[in-house]
NUTOR-405977 format. One line per 3 residues: number of its first residue (from 1); for each residue x, y, z negated of N, C-alpha, C. Coordinates in nm, 4 decimals, always signed. Each point is the difference from the previous one (the first is absolute). Layout:
BEGIN
NUM	X Y Z X Y Z X Y Z; ... .
END
This chain:
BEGIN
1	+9.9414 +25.0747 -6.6218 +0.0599 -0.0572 -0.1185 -0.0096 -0.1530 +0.0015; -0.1134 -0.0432 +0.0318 -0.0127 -0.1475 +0.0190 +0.0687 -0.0520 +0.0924; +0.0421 +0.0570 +0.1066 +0.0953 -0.0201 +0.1054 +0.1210 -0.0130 -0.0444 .
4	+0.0810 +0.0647 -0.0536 +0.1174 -0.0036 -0.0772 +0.0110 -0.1298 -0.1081; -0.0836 -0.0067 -0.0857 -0.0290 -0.1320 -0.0619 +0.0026 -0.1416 +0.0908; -0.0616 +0.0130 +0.0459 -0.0299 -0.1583 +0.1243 +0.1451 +0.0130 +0.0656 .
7	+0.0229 +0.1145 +0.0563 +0.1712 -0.0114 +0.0716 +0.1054 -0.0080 -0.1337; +0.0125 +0.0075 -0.1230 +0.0594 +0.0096 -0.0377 -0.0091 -0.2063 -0.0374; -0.1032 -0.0449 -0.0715 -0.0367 -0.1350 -0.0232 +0.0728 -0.0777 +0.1154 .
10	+0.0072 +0.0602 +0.1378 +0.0179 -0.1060 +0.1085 +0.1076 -0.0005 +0.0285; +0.0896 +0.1422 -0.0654 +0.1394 -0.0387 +0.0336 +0.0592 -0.1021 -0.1125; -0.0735 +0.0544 -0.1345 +0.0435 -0.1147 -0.1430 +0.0014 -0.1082 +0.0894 .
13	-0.0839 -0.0587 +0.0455 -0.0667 -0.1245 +0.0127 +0.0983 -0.0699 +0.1477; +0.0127 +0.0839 +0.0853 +0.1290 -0.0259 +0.1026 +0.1106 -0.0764 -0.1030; +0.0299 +0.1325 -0.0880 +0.1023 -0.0128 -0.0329 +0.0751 -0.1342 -0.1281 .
16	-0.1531 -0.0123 -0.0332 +0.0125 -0.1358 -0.1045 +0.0186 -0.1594 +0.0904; -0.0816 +0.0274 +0.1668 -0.0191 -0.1427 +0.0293 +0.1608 +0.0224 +0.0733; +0.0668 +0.0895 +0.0248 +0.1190 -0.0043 +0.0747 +0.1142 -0.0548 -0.0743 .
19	-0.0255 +0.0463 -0.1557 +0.0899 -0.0334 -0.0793 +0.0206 -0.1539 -0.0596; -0.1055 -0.0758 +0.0444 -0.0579 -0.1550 -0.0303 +0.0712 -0.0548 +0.0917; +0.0062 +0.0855 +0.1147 +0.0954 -0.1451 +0.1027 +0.1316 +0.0297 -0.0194 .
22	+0.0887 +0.1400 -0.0648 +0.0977 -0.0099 +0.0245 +0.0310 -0.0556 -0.1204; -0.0896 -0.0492 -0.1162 +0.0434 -0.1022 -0.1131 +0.0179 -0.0879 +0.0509; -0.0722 -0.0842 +0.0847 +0.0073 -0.1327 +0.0869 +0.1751 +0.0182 +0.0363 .
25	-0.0036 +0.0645 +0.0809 +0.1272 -0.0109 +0.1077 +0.1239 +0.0241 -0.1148; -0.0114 +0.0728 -0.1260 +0.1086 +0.0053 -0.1041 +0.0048 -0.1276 -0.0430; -0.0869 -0.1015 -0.0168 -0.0285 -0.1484 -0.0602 +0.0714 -0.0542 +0.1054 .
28	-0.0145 -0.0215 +0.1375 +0.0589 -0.0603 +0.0946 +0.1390 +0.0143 +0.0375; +0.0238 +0.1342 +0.0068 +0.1270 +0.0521 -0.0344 +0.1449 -0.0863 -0.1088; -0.1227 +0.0156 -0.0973 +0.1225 -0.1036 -0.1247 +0.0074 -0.1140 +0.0252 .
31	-0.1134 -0.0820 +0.0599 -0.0265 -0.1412 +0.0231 +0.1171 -0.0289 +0.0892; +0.0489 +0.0944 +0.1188 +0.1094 -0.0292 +0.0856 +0.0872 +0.0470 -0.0799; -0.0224 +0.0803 -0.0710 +0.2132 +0.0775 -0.0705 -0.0042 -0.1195 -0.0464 .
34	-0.0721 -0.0875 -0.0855 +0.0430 -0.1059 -0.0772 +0.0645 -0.1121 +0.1370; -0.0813 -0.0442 +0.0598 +0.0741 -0.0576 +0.0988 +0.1441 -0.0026 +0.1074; -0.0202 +0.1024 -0.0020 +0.1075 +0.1113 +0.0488 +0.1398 -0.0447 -0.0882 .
37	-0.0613 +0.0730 -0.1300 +0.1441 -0.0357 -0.1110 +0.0406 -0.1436 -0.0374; -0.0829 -0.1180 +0.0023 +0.0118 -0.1125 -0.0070 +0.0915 -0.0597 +0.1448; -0.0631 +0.0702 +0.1345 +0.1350 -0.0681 +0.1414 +0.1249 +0.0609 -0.0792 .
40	-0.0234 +0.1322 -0.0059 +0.1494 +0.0987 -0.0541 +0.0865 -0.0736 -0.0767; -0.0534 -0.0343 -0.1303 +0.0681 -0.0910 -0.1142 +0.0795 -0.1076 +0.0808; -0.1199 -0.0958 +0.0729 +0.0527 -0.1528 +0.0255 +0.1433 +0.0763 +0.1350 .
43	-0.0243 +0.0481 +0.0525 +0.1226 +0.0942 +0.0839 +0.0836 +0.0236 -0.0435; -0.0077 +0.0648 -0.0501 +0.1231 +0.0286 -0.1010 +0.0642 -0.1013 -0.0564; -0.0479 -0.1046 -0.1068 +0.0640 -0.0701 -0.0053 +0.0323 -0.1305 +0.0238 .
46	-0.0295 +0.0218 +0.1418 +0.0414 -0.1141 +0.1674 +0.1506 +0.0536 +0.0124; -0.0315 +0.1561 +0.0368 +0.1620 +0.0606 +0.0024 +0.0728 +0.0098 -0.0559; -0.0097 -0.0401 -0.1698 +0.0641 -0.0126 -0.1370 +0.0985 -0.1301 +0.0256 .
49	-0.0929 -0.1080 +0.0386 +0.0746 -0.1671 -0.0007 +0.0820 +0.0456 +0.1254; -0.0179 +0.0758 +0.0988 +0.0669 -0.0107 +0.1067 +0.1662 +0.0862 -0.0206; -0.0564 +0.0917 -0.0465 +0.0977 +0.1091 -0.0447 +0.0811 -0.1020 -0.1069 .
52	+0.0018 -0.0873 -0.0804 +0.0368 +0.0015 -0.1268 +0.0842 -0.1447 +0.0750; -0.0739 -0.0898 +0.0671 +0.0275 -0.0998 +0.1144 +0.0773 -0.1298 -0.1691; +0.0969 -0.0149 +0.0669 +0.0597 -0.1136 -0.1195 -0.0506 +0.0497 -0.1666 .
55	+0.0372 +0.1386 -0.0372 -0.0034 +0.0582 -0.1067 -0.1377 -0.0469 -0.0933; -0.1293 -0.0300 +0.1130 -0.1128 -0.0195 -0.0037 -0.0276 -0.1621 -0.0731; +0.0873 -0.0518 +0.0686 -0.0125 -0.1837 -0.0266 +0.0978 -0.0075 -0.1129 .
58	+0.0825 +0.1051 -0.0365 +0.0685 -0.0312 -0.1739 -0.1426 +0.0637 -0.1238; -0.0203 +0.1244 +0.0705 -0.1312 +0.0425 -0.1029 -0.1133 -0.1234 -0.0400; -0.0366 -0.0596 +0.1164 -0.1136 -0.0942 -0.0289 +0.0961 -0.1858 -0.0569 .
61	+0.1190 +0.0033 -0.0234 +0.0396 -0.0949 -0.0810 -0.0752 -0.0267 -0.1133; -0.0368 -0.1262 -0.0367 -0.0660 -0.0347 -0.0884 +0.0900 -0.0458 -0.1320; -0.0384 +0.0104 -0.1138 +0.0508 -0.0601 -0.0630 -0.1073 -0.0687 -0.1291 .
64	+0.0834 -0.1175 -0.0165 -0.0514 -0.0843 -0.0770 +0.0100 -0.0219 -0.1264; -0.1097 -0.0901 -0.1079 +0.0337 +0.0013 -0.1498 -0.0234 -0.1107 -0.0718; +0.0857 -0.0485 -0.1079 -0.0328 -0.0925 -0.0450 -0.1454 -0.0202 -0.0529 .
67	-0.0051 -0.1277 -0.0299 -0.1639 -0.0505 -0.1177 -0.0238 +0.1466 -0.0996; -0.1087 +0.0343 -0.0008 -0.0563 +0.1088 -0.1040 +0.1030 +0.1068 -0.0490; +0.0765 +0.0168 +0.1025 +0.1204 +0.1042 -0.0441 -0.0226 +0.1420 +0.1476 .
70	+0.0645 +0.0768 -0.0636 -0.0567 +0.1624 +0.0765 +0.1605 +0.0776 -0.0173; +0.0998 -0.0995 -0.0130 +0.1145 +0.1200 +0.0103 +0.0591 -0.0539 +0.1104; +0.0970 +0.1176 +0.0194 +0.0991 -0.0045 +0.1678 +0.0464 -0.0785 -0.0247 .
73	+0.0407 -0.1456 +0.0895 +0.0850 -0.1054 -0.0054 +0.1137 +0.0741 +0.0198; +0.1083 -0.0494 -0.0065 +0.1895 +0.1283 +0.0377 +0.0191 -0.1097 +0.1045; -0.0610 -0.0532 +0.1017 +0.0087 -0.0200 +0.1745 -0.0406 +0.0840 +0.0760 .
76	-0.1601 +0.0272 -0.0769 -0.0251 +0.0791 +0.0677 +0.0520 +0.2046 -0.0200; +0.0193 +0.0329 -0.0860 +0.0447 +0.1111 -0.0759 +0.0877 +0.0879 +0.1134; +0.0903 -0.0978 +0.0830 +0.0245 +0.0727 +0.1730 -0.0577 +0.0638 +0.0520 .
79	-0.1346 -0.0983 +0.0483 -0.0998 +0.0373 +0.0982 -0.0877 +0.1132 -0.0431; +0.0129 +0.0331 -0.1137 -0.0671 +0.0868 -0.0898 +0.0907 +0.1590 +0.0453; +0.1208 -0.0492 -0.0344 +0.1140 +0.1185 +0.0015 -0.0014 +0.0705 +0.1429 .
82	-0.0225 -0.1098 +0.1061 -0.0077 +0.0307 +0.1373 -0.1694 +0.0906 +0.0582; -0.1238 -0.0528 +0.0150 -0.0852 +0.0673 -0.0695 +0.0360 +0.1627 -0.0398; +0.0104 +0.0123 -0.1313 +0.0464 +0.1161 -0.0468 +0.1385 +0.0918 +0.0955 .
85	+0.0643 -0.0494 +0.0319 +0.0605 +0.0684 +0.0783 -0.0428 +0.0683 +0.1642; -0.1148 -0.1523 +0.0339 -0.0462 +0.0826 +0.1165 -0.1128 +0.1070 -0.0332; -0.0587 -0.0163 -0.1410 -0.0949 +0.0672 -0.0147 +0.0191 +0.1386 -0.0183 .
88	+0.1416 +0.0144 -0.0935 +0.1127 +0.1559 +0.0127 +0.0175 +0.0494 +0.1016; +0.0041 -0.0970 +0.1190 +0.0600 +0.0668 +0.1398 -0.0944 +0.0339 +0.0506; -0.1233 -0.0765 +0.0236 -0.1476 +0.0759 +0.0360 -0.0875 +0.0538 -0.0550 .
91	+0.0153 +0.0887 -0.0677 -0.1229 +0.1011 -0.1334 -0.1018 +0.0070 +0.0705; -0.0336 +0.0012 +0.1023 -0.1687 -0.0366 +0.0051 -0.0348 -0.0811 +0.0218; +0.0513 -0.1284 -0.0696 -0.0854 -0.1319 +0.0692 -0.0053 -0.0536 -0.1972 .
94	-0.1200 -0.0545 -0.0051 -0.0414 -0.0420 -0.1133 -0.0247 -0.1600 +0.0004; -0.0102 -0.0820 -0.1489 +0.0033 -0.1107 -0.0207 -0.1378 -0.0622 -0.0487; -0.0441 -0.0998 +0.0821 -0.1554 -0.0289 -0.0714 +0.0932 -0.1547 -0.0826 .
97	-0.0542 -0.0548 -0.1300 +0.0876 -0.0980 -0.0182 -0.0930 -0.1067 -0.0585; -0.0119 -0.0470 +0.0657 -0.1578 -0.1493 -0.0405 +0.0398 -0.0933 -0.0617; -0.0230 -0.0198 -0.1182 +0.0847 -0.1338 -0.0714 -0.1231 -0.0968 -0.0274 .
100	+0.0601 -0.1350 +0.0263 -0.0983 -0.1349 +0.0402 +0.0323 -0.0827 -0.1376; -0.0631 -0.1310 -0.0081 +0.0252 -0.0967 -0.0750 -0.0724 -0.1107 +0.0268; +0.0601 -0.1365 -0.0354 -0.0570 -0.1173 +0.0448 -0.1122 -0.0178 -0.0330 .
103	-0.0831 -0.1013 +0.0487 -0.1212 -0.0720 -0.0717 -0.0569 -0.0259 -0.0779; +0.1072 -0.0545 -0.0638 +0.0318 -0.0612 -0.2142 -0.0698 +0.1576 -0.0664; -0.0937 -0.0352 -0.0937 -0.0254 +0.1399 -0.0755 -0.1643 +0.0098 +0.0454 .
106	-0.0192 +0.1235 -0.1404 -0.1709 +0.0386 +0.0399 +0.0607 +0.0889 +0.1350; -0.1440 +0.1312 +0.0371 +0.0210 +0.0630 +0.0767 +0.0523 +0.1552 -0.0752; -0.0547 +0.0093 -0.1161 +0.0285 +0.1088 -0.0466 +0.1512 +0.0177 -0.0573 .
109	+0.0546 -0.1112 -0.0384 +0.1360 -0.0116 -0.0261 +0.1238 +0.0407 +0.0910; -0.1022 -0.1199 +0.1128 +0.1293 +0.0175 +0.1108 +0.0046 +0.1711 +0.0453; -0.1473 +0.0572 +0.0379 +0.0495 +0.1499 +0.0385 +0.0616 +0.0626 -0.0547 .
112	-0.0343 -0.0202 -0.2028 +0.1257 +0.1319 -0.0980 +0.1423 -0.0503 +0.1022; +0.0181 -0.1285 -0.0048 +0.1425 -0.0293 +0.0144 +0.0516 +0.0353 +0.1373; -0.1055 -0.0383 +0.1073 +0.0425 +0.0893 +0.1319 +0.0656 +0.1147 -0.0096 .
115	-0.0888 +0.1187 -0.1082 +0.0225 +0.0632 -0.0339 +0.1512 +0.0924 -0.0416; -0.0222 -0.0795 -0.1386 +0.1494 +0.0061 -0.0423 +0.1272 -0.0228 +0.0958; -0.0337 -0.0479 +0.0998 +0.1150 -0.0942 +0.1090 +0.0092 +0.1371 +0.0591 .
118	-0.0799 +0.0520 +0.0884 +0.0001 +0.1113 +0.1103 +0.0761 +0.0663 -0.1226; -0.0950 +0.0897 -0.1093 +0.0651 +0.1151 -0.0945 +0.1637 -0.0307 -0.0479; +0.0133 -0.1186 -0.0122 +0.1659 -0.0093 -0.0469 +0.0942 +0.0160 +0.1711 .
121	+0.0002 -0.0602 +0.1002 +0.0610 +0.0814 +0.1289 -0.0197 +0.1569 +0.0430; -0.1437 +0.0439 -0.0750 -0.0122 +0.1503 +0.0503 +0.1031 +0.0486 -0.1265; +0.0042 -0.0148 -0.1129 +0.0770 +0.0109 -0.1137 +0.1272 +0.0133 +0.0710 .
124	+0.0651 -0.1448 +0.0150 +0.1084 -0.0320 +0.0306 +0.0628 +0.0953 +0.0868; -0.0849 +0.0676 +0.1307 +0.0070 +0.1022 +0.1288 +0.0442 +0.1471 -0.0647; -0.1270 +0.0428 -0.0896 +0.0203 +0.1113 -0.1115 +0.1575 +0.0079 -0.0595 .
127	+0.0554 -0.1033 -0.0098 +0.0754 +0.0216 -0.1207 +0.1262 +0.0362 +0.1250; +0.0387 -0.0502 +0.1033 +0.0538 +0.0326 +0.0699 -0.0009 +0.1211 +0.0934; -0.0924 +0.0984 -0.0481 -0.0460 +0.1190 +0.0879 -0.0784 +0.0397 +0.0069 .
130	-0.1025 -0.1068 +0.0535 -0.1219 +0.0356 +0.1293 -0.1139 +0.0299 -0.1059; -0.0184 +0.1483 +0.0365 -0.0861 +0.0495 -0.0777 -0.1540 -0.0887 +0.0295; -0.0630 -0.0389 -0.1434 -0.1047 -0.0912 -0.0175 -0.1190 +0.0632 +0.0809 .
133	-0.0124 +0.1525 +0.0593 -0.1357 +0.0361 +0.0684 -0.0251 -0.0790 +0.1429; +0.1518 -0.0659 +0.0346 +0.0207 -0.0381 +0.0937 -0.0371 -0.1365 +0.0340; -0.0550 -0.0980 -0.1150 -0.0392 -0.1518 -0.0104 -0.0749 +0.0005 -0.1045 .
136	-0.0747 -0.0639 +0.0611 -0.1587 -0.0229 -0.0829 +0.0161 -0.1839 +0.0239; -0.1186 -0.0589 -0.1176 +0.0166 -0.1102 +0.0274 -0.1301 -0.0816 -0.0074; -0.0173 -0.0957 +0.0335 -0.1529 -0.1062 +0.0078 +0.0466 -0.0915 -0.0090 .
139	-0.0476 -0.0721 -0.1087 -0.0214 -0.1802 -0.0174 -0.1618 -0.0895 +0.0674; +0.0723 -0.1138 +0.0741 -0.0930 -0.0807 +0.0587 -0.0140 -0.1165 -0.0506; +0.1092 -0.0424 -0.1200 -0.0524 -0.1043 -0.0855 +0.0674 -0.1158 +0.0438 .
142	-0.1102 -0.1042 +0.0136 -0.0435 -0.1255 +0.0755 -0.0488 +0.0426 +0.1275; -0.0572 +0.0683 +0.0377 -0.0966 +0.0237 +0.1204 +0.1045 -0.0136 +0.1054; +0.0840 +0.0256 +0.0326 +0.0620 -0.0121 +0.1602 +0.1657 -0.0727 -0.0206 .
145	-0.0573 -0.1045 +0.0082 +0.1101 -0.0893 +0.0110 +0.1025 -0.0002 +0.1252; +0.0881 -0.0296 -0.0103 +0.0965 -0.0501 +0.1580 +0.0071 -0.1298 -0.0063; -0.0123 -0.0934 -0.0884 -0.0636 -0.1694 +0.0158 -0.0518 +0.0006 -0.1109 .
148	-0.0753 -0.0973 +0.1042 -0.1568 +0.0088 -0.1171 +0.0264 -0.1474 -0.0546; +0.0940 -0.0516 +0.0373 +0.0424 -0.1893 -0.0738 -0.0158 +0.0387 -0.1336; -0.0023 -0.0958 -0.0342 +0.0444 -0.0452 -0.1837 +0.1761 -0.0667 -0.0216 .
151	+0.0323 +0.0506 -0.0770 +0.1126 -0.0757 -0.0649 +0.1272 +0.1572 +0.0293; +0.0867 -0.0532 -0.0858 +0.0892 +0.0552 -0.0524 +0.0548 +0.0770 +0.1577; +0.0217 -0.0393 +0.1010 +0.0668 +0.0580 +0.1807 -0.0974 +0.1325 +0.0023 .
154	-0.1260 -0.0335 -0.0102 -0.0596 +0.0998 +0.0084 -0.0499 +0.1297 -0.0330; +0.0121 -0.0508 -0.1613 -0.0759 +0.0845 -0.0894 +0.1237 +0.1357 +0.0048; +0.1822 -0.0725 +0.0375 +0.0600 +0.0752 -0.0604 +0.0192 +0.1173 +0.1381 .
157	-0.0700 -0.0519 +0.0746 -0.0044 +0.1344 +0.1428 -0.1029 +0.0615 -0.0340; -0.0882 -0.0196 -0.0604 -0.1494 +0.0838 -0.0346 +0.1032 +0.1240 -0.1297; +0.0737 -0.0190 -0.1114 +0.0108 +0.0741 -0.0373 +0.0848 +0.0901 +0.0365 .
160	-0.0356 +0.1158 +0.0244 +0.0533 +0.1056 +0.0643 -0.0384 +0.1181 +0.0180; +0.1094 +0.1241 +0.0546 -0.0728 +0.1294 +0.0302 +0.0555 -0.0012 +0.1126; -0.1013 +0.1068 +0.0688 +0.0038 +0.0074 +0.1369 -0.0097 +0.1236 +0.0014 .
163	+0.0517 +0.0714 +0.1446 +0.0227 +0.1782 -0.0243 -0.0079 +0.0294 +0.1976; -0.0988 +0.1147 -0.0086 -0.0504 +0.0462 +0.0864 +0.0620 +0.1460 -0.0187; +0.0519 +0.0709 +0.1732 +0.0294 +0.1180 -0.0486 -0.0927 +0.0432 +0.0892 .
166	-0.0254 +0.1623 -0.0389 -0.0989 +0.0917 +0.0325 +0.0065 +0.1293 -0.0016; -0.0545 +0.0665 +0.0576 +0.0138 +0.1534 -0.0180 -0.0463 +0.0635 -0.1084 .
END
């Protein structure tokens, strides 16, 4: 009877330290899927700009905005229309849309208004079709300028949205 006990303890006991490493190797496991899915992503959409080729350099058109204002200029309202049309023609490619603002301003201001800038082009995209699950948006404010000068040349290239496409 004691025999059965001790063999029975030693298989538990096999069987608990066996199960400890294959937690390890499930931990390691994800550590690469995550890696794994991160080459996958950036792959994919390497073959997106390639596949999409010109279509790619109208998506990432920038457009610009007056002093403390957040609506579509009607210059740009084209480039918008175009955009949306390639975005109809490719349903799986999505819109990241980063809206900037000059220097002038606190920091918390300028981001609402980044803000508002990206949300009125994802708006603007919406209203023409492109279902909104498809563009999400981030404001950077002040923080990432394209000239960092002072004066009026500059400030008016800082305000802007900028648009990244993605899977």
């Amino acid at each position: 009877m004691k025999t059965r006990i001790f063999i029975g303890l030693l298989m538990a006991l096999t069987l608990l330290v066996s199960g400890m490493g294959c937690a390890k190797k499930a931990s390691d496991a994800k550590d690469s899927s995550w890696e794994d899915q991160e080459r996958e992503r950036l792959a994919k959409e390497r073959e997106l700009r390639e596949r999409l080729g010109k279509a790619a350099q109208e998506l990432a058109t920038m457009i610009h905005f007056d002093l403390d204002r957040y609506d579509i200029k009607p210059e740009y309202r084209g480039i918008m229309t175009t955009k949306a049309q390639i975005l109809k023609a490719n349903p799986e490619v999505k819109l990241v849309i980063e809206g900037h603002c000059d220097q002038r301003g606190t920091a918390e201001y300028n981001l609402a208004l980044g803000e508002r800038r990206a949300r009125a082009a994802a708006d603007f995209l919406v209203n023409l079709g492109i279902p909104a699950t498809r563009l999400s948006t981030v404001s950077y404010g002040k923080e990432r300028p394209l000239d960092a000068g002072s004066g009026e040349a500059a400030w008016s290239k800082n305000r802007r949205d900028e648009f990244r496409a993605t899977y």
